[in-house]
C-alpha positions in Angstrom: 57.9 83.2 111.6 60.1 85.2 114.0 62.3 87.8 113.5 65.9 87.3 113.9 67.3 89.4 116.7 70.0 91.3 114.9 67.2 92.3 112.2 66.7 96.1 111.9 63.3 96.9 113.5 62.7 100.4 110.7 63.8 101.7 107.9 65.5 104.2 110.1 67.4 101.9 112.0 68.4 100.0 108.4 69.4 103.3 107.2 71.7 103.9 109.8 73.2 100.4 110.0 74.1 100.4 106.5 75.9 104.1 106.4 77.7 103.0 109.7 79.2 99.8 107.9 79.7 101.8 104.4 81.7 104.3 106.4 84.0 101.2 107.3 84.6 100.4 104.2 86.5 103.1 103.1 90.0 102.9 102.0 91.2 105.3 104.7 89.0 103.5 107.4 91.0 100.6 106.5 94.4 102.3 106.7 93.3 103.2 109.9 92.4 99.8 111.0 95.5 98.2 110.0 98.5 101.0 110.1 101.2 97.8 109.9 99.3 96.4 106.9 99.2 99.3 105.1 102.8 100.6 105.8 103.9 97.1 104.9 102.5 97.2 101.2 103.4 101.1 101.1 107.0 100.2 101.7 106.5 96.7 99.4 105.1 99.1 96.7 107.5 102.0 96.9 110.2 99.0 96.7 109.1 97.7 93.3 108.5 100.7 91.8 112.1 102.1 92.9 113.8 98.6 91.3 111.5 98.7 87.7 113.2 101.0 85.2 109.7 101.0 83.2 107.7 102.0 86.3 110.6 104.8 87.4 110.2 105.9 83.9 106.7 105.9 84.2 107.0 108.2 87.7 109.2 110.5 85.9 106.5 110.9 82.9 103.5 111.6 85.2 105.5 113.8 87.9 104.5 117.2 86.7 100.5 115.9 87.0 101.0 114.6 90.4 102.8 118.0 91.4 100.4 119.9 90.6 97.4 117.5 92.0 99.2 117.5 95.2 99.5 121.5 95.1 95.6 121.9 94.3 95.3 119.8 97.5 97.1 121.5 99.9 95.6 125.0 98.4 92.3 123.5 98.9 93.3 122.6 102.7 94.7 125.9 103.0 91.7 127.4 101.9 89.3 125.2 103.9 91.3 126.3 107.1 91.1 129.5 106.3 87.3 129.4 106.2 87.5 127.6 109.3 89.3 130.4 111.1 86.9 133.2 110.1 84.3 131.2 110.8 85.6 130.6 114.3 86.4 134.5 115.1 
């Protein structure tokens, strides 16, 4: 029986195929991949959300949370940056 040509010849090479496709699977890989896509349903989303009293009320309820989520994760790039510049001098 032969091998089929696109077959991995190691468990090396395997290795490294699959990571290379899992790292395109990603949802930011995808965001990448299709910028006018991803807008598109951005925009669609932001849209419903903006015309459903429920899911404004919603927004309004979990604000605070998402506040301070978004502030832990500019600290954290703040930080990493940081630690990138002393590393760098």
């Amino acid at each position: 029986m032969e091998r089929p040509e696109d077959r991995p010849a190691s468990l090396e090479e395997a290795k490294s195929r699959f990571l290379d496709e899992a790292g395109r699977l990603t949802p930011s890989a995808w965001i990448r991949e299709n910028p006018d896509v991803a807008l598109g349903g951005a925009l669609a989303a932001g849209l419903l959300i903006g015309c459903s009293p429920e899911a404004q009320e919603a927004a309004i309820r979990n604000a605070n949370s998402g506040f301070r989520l978004a502030a832990a994760f500019l600290a954290g790039l703040r930080n990493s940056a940081g630690d990138r510049e002393k590393t760098e001098a």
